[in-house]
Structure formats: C-alpha cells, structure tokens
CHARMM-style PDB file with segment names, atoms N, HN, CA, C and O in Angstrom:
ATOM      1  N   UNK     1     -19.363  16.468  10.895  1.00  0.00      PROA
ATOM      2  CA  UNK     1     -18.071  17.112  10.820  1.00  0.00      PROA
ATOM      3  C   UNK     1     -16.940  16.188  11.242  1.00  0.00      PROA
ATOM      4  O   UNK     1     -15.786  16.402  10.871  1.00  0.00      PROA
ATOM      5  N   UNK     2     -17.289  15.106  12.060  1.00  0.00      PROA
ATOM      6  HN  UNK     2     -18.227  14.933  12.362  1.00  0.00      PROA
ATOM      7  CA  UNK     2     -16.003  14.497  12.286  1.00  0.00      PROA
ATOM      8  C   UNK     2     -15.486  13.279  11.403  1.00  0.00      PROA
ATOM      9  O   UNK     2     -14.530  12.546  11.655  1.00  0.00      PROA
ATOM     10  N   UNK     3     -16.375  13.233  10.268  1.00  0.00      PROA
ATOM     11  HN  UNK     3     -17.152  13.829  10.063  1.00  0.00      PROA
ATOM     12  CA  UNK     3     -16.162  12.045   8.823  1.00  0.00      PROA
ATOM     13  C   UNK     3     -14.986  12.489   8.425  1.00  0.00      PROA
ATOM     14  O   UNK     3     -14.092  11.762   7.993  1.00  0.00      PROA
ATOM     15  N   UNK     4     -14.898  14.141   8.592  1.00  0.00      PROA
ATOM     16  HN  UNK     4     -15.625  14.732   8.943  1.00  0.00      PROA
ATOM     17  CA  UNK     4     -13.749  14.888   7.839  1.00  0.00      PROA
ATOM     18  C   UNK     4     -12.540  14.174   7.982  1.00  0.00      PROA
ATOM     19  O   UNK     4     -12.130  13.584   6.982  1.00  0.00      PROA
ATOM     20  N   UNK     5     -11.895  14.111   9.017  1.00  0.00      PROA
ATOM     21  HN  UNK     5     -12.228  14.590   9.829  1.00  0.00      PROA
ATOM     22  CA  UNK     5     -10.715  13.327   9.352  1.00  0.00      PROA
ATOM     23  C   UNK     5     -10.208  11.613   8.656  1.00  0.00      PROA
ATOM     24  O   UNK     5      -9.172  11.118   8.213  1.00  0.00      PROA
ATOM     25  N   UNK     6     -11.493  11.206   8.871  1.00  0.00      PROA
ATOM     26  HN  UNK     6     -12.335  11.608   9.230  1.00  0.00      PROA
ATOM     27  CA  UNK     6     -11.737   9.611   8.555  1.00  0.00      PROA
ATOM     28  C   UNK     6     -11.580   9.460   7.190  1.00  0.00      PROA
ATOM     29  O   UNK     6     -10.983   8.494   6.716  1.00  0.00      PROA
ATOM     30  N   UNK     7     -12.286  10.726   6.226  1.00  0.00      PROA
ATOM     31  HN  UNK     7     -12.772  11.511   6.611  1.00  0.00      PROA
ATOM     32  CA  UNK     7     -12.024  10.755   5.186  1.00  0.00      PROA
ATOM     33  C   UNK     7     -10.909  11.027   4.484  1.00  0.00      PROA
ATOM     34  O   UNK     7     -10.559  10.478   3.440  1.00  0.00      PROA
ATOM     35  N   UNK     8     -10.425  11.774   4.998  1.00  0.00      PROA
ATOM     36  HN  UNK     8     -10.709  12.220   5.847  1.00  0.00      PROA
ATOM     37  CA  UNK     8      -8.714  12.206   4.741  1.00  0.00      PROA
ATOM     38  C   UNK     8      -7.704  10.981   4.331  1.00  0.00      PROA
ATOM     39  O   UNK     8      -6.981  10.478   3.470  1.00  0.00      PROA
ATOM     40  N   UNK     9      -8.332  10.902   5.857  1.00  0.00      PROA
ATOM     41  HN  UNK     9      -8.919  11.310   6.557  1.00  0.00      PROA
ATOM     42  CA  UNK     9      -6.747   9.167   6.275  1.00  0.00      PROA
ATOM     43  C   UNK     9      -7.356   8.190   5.165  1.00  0.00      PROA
ATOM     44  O   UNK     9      -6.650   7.760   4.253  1.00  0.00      PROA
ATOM     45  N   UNK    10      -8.658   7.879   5.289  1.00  0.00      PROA
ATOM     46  HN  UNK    10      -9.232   8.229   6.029  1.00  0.00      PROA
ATOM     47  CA  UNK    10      -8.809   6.713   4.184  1.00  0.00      PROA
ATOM     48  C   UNK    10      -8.385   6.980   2.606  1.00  0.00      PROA
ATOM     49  O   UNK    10      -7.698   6.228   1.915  1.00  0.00      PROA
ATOM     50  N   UNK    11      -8.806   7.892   2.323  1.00  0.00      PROA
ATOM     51  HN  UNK    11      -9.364   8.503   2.885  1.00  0.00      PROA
ATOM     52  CA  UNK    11      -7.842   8.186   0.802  1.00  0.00      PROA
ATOM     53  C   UNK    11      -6.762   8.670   0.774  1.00  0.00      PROA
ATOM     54  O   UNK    11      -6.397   9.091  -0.324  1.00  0.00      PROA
ATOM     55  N   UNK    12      -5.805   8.812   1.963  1.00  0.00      PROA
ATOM     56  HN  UNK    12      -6.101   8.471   2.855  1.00  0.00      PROA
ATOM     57  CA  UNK    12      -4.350   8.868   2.106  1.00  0.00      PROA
ATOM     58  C   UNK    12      -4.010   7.370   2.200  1.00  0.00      PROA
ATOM     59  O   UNK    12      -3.083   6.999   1.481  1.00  0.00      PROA
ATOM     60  N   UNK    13      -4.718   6.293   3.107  1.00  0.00      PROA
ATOM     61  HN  UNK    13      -5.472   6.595   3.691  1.00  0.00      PROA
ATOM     62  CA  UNK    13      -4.149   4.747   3.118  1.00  0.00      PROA
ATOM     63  C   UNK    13      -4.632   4.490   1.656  1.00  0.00      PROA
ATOM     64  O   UNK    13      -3.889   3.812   0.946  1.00  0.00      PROA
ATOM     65  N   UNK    14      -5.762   4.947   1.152  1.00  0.00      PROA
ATOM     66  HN  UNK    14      -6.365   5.497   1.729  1.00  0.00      PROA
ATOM     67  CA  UNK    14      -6.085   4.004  -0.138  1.00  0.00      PROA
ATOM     68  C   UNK    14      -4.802   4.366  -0.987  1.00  0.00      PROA
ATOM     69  O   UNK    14      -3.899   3.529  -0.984  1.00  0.00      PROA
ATOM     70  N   UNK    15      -4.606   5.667  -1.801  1.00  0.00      PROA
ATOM     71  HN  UNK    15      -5.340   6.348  -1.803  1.00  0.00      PROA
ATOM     72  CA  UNK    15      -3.788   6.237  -2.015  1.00  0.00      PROA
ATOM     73  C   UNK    15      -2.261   5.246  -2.136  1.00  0.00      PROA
ATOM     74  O   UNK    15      -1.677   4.596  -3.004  1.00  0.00      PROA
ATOM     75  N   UNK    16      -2.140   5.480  -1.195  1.00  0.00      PROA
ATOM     76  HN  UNK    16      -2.615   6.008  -0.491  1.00  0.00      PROA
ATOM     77  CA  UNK    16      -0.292   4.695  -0.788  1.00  0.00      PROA
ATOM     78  C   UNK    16      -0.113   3.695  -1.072  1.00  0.00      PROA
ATOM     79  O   UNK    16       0.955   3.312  -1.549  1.00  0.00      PROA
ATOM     80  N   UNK    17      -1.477   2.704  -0.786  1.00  0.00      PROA
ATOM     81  HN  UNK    17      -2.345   3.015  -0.399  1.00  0.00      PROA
ATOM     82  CA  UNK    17      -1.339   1.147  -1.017  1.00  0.00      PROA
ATOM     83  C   UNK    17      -2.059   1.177  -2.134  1.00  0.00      PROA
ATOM     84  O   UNK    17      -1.732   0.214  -2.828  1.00  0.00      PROA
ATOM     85  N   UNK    18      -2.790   1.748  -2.583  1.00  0.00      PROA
ATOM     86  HN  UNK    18      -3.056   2.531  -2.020  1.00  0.00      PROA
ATOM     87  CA  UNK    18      -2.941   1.231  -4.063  1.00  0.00      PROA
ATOM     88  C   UNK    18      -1.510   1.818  -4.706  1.00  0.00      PROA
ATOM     89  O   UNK    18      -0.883   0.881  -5.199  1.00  0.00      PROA
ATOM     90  N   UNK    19      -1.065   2.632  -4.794  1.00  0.00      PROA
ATOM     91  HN  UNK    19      -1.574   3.394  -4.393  1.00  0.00      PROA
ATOM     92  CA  UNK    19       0.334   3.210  -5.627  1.00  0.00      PROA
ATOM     93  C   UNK    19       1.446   2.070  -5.283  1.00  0.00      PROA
ATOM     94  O   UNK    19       2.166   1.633  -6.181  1.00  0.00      PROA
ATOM     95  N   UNK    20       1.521   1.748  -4.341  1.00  0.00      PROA
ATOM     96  HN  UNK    20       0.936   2.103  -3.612  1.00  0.00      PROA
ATOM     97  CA  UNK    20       2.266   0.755  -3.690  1.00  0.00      PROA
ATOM     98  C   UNK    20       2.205  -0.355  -4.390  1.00  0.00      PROA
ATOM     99  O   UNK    20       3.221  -0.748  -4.964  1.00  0.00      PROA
ATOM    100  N   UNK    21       1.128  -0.996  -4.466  1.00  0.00      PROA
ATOM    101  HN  UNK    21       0.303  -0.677  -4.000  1.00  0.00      PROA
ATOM    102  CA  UNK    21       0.659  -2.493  -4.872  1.00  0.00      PROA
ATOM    103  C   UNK    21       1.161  -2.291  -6.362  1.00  0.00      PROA
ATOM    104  O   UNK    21       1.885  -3.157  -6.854  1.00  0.00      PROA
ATOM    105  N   UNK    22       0.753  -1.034  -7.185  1.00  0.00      PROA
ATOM    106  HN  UNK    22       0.166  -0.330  -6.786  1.00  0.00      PROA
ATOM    107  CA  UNK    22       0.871  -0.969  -8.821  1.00  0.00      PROA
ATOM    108  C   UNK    22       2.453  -1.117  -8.572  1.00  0.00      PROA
ATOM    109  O   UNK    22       2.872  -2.252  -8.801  1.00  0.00      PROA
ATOM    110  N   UNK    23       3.257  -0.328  -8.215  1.00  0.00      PROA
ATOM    111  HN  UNK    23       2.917   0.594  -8.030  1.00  0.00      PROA
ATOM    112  CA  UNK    23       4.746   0.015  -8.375  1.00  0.00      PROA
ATOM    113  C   UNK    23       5.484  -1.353  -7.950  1.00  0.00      PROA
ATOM    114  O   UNK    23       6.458  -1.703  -8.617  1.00  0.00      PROA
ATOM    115  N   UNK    24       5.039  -2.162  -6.830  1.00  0.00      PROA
ATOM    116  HN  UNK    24       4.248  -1.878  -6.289  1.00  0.00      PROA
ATOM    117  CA  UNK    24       5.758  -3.654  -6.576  1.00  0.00      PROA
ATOM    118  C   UNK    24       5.394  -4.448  -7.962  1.00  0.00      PROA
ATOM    119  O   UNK    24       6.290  -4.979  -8.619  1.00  0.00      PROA
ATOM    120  N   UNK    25       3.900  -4.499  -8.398  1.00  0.00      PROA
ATOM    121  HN  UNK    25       3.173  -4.068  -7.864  1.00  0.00      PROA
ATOM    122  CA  UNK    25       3.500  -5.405  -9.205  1.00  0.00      PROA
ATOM    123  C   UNK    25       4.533  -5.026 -10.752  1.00  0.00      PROA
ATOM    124  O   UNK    25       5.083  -5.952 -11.347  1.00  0.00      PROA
ATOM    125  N   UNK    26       4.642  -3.801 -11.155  1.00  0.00      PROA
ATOM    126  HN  UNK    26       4.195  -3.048 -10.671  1.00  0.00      PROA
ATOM    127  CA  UNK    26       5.370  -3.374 -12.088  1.00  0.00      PROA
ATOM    128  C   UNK    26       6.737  -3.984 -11.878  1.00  0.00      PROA
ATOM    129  O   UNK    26       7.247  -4.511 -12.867  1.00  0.00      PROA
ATOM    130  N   UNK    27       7.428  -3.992 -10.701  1.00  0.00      PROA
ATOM    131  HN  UNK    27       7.013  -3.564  -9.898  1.00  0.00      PROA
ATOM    132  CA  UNK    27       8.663  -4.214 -10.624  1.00  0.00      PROA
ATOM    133  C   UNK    27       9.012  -5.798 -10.572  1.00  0.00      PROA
ATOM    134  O   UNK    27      10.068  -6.281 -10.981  1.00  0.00      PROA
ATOM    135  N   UNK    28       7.825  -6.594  -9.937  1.00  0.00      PROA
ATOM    136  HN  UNK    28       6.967  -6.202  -9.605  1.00  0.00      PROA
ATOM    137  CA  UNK    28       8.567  -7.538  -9.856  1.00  0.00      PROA
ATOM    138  C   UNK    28       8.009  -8.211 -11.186  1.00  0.00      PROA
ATOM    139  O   UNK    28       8.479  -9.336 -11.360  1.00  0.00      PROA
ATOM    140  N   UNK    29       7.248  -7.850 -12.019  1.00  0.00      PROA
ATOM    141  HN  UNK    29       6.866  -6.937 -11.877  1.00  0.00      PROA
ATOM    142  CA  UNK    29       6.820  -8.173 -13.524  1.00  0.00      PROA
ATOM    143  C   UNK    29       7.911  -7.954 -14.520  1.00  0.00      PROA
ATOM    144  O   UNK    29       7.826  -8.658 -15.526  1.00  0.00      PROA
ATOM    145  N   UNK    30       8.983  -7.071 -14.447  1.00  0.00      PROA
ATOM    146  HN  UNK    30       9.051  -6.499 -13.629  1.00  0.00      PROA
ATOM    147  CA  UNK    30       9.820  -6.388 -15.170  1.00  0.00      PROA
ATOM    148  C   UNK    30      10.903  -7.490 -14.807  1.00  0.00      PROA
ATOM    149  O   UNK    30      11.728  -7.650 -15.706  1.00  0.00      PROA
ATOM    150  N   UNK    31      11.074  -8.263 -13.711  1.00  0.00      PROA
ATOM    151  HN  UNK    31      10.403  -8.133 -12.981  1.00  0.00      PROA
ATOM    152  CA  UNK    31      12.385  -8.314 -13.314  1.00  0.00      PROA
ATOM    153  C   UNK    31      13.154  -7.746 -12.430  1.00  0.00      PROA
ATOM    154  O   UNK    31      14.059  -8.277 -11.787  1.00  0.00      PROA
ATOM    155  N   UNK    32      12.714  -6.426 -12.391  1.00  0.00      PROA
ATOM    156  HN  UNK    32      11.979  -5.995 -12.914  1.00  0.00      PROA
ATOM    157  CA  UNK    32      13.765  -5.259 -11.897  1.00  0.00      PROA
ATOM    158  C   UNK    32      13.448  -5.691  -9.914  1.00  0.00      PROA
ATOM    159  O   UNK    32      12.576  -6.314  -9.309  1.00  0.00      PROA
ATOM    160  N   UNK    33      14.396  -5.125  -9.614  1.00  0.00      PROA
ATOM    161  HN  UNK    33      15.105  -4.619 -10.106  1.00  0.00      PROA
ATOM    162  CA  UNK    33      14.707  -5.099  -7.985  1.00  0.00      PROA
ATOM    163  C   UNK    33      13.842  -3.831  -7.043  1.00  0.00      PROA
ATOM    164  O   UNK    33      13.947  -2.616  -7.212  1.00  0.00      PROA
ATOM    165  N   UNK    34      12.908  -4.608  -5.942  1.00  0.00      PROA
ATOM    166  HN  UNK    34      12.822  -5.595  -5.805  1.00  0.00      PROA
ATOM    167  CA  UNK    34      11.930  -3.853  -5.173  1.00  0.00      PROA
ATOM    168  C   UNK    34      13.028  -2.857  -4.451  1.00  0.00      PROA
ATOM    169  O   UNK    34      13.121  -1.638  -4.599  1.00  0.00      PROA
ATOM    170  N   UNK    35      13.714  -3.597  -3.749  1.00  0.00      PROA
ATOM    171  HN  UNK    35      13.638  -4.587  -3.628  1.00  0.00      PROA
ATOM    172  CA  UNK    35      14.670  -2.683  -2.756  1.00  0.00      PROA
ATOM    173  C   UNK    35      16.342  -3.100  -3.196  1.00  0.00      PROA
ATOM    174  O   UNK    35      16.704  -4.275  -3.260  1.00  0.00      PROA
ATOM    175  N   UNK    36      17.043  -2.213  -3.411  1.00  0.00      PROA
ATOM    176  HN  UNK    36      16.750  -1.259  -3.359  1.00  0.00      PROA
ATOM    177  CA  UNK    36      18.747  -2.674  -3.721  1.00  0.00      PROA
ATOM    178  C   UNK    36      19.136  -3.224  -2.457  1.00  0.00      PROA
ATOM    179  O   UNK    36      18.665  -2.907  -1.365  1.00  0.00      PROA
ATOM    180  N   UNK    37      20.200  -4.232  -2.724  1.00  0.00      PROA
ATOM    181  HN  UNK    37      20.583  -4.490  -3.611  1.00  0.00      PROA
ATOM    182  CA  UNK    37      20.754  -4.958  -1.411  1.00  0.00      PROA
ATOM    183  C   UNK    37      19.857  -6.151  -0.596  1.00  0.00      PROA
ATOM    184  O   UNK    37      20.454  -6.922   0.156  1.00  0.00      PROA
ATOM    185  N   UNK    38      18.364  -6.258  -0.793  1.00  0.00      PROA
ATOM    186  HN  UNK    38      17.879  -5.632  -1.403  1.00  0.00      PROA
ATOM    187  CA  UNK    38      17.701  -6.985   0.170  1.00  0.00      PROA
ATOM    188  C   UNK    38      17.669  -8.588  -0.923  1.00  0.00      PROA
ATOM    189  O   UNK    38      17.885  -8.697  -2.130  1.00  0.00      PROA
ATOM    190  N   UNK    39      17.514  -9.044  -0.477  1.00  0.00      PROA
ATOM    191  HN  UNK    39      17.338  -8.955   0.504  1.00  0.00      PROA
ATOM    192  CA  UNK    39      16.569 -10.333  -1.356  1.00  0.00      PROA
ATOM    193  C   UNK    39      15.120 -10.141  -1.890  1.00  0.00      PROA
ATOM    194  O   UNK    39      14.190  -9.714  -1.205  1.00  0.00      PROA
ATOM    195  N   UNK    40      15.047 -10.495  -3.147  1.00  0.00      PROA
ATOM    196  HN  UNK    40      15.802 -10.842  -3.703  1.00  0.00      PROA
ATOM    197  CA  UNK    40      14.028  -9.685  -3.887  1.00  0.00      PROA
ATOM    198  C   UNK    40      12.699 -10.630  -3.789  1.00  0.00      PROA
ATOM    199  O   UNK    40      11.547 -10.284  -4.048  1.00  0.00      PROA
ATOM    200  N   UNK    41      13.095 -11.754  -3.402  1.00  0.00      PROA
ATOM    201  HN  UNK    41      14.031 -12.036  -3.192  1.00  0.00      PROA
ATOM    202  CA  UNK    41      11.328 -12.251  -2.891  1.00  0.00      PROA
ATOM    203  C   UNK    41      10.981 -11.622  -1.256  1.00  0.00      PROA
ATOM    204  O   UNK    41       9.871 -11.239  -0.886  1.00  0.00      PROA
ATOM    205  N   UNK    42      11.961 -11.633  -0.606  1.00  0.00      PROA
ATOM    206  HN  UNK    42      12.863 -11.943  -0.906  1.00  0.00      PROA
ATOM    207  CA  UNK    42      11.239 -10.849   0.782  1.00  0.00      PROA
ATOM    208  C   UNK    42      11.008  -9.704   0.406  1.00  0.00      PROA
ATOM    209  O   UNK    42       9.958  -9.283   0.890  1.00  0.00      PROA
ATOM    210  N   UNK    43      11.861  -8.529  -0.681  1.00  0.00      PROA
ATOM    211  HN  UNK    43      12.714  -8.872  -1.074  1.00  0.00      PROA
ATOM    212  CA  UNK    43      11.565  -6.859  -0.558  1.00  0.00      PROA
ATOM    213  C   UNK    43       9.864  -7.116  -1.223  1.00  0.00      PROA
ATOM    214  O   UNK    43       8.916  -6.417  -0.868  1.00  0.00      PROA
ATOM    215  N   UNK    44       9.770  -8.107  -2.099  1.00  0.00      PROA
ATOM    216  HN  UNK    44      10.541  -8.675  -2.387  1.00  0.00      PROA
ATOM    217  CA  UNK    44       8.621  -7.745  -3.056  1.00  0.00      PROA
ATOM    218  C   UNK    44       7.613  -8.374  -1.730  1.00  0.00      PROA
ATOM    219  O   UNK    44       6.537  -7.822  -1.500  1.00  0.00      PROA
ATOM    220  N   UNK    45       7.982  -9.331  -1.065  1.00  0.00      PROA
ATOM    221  HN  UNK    45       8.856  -9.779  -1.251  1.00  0.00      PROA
ATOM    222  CA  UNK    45       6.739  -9.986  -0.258  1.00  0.00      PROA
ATOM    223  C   UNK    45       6.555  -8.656   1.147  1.00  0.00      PROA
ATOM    224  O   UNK    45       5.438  -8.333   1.549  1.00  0.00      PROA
ATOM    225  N   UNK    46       7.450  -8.233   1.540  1.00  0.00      PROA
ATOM    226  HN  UNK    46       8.357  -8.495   1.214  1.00  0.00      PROA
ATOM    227  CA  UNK    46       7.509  -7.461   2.418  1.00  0.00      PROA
ATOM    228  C   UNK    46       6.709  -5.969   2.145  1.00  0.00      PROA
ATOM    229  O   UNK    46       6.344  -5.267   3.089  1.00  0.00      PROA
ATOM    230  N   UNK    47       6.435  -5.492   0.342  1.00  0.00      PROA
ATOM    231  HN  UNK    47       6.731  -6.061  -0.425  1.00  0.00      PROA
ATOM    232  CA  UNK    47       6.233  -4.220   0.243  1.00  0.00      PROA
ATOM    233  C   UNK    47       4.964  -4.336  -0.256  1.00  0.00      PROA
ATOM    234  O   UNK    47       4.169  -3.404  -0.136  1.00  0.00      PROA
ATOM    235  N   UNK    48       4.549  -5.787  -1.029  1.00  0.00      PROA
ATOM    236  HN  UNK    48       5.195  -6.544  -1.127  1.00  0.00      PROA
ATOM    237  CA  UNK    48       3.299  -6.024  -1.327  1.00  0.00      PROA
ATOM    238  C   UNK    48       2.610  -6.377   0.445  1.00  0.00      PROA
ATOM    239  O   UNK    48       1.452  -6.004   0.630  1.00  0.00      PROA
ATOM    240  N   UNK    49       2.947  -6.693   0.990  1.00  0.00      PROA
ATOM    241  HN  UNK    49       3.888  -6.996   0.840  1.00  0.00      PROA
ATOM    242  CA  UNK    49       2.196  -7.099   2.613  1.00  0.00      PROA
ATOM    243  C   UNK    49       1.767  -5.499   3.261  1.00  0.00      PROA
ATOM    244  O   UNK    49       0.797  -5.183   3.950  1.00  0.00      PROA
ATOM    245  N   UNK    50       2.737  -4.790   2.815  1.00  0.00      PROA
ATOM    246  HN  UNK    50       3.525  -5.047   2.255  1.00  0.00      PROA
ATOM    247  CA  UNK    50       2.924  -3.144   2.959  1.00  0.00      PROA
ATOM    248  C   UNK    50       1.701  -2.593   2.736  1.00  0.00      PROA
ATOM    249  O   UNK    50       1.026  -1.964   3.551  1.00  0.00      PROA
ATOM    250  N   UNK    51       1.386  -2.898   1.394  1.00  0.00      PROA
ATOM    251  HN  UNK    51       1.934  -3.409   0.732  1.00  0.00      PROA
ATOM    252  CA  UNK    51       0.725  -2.432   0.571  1.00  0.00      PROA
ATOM    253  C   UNK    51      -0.688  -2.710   1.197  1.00  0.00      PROA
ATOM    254  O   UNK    51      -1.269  -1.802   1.792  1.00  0.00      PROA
ATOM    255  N   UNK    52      -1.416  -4.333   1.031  1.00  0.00      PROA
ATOM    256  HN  UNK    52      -0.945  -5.071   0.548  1.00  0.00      PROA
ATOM    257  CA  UNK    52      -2.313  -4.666   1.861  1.00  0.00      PROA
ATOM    258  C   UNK    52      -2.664  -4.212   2.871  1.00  0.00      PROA
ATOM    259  O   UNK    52      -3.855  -4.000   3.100  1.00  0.00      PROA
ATOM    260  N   UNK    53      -1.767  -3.969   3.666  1.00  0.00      PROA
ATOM    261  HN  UNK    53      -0.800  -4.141   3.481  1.00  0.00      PROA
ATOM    262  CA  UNK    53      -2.152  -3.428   5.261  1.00  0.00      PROA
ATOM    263  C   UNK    53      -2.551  -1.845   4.922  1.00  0.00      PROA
ATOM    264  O   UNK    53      -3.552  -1.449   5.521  1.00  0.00      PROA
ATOM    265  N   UNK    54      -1.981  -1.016   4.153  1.00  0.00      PROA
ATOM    266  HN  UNK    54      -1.168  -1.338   3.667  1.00  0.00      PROA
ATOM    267  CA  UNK    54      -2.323   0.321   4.044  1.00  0.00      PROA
ATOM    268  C   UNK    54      -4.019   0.334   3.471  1.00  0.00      PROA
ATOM    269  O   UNK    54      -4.992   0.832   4.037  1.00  0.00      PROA
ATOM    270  N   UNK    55      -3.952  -0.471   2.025  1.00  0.00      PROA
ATOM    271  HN  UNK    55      -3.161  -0.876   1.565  1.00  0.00      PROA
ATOM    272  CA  UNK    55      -5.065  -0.774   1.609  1.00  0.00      PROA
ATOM    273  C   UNK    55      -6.755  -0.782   2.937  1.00  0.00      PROA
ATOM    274  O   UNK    55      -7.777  -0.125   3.132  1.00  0.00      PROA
ATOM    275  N   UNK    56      -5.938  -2.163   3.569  1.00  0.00      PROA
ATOM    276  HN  UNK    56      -5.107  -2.697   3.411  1.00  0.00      PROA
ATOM    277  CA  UNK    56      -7.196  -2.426   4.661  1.00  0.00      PROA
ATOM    278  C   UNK    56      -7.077  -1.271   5.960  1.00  0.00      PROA
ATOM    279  O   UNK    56      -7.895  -1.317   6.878  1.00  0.00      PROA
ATOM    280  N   UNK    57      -6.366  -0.605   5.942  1.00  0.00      PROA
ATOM    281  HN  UNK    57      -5.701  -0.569   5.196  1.00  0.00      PROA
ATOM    282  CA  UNK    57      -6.796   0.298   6.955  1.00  0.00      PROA
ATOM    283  C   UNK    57      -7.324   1.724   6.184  1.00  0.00      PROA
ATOM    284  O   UNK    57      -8.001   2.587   6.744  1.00  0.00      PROA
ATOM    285  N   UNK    58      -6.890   1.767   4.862  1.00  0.00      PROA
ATOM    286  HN  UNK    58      -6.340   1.066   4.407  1.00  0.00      PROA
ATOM    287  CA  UNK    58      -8.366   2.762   4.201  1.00  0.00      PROA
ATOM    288  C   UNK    58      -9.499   1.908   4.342  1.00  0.00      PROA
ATOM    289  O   UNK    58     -10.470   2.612   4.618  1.00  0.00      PROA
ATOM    290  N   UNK    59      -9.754   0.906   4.286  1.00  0.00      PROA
ATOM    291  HN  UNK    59      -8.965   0.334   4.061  1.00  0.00      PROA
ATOM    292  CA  UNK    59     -11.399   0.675   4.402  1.00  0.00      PROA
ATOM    293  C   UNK    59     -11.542   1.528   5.436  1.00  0.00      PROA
ATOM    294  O   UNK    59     -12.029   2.659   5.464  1.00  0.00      PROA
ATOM    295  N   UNK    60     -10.906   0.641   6.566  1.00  0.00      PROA
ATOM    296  HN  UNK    60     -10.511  -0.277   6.544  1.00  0.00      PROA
ATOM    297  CA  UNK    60     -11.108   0.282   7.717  1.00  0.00      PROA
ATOM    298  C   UNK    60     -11.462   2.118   8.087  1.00  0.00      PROA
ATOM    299  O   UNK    60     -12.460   2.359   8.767  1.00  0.00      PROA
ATOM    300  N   UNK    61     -10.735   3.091   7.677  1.00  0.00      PROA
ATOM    301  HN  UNK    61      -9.924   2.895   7.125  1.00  0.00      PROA
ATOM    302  CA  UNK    61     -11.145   4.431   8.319  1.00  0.00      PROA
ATOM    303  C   UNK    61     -12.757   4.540   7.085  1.00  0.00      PROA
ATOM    304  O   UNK    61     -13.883   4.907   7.420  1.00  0.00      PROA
ATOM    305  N   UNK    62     -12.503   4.284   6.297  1.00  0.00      PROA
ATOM    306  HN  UNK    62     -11.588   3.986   6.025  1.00  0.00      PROA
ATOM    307  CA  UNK    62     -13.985   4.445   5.578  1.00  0.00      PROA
ATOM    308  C   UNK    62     -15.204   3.866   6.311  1.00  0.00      PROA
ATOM    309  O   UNK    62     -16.248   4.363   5.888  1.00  0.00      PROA
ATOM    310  N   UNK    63     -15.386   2.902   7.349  1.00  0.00      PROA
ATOM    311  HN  UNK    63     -14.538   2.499   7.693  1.00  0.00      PROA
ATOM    312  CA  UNK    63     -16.471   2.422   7.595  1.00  0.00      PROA
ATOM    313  C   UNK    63     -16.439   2.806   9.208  1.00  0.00      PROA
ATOM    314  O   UNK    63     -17.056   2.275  10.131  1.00  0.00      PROA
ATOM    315  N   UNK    64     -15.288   4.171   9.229  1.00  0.00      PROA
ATOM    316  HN  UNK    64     -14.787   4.603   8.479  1.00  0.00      PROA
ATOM    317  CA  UNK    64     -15.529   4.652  10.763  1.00  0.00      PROA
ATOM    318  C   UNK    64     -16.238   5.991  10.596  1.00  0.00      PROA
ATOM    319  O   UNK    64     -16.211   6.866  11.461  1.00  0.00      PROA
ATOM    320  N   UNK    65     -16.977   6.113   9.241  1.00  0.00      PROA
ATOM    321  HN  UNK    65     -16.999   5.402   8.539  1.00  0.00      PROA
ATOM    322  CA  UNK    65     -17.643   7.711   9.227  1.00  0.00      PROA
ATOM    323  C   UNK    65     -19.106   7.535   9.964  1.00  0.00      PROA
ATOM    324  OT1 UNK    65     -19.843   8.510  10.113  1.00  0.00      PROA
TER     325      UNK     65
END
C-alpha cells in the first residue's frame, strides 16, 4: 500500500518532464522563444535542465516502491 504514493509522484515527475522536454524541443526547433524577455539559450538551457531533473526524480520515486 505504500507504492501508492511513489507511484503517483513518479508519473506526475515523468509526466511534466517528458511534456516539458517535447514543448522546449518544439520551440527551440521552430525558432520560436522558450520564455518572452529572457535570453533564449539560457530560457531553453534552463527549461530543458528543468525538464531532466523532473524526468530523474520520476525514476528516482519509481525505484522507491
């Protein structure tokens, strides 16, 4: 019974950072701007790094069941 939780969060981090990773990769493929106003190699390096970290902490709750 207590996987329940672990399972949640890990396909809520997988979730975010995979959606994350597609939506930066789309944007900075297009041209188009990650964040308005920032500099667009830090928004894209900053939201893809985003992305990763969400990614590895779904493992990371996946291999706490």
């Amino acid at each position: 019974m207590e996987s329940g939780p672990a399972i949640f969060a890990g396909v809520v981090f997988a979730l975010f950072g995979g959606a994350l990773l597609v939506w930066t990769a789309t944007r900075v493929r297009r041209g188009e701007p990650v964040a308005h106003g920032v500099n667009p190699v830090a928004s894209a390096t900053l939201a893809g790094l985003a992305s990763v970290i969400a990614l590895t902490l779904g493992a990371w709750c996946f291999t706490r069941m």
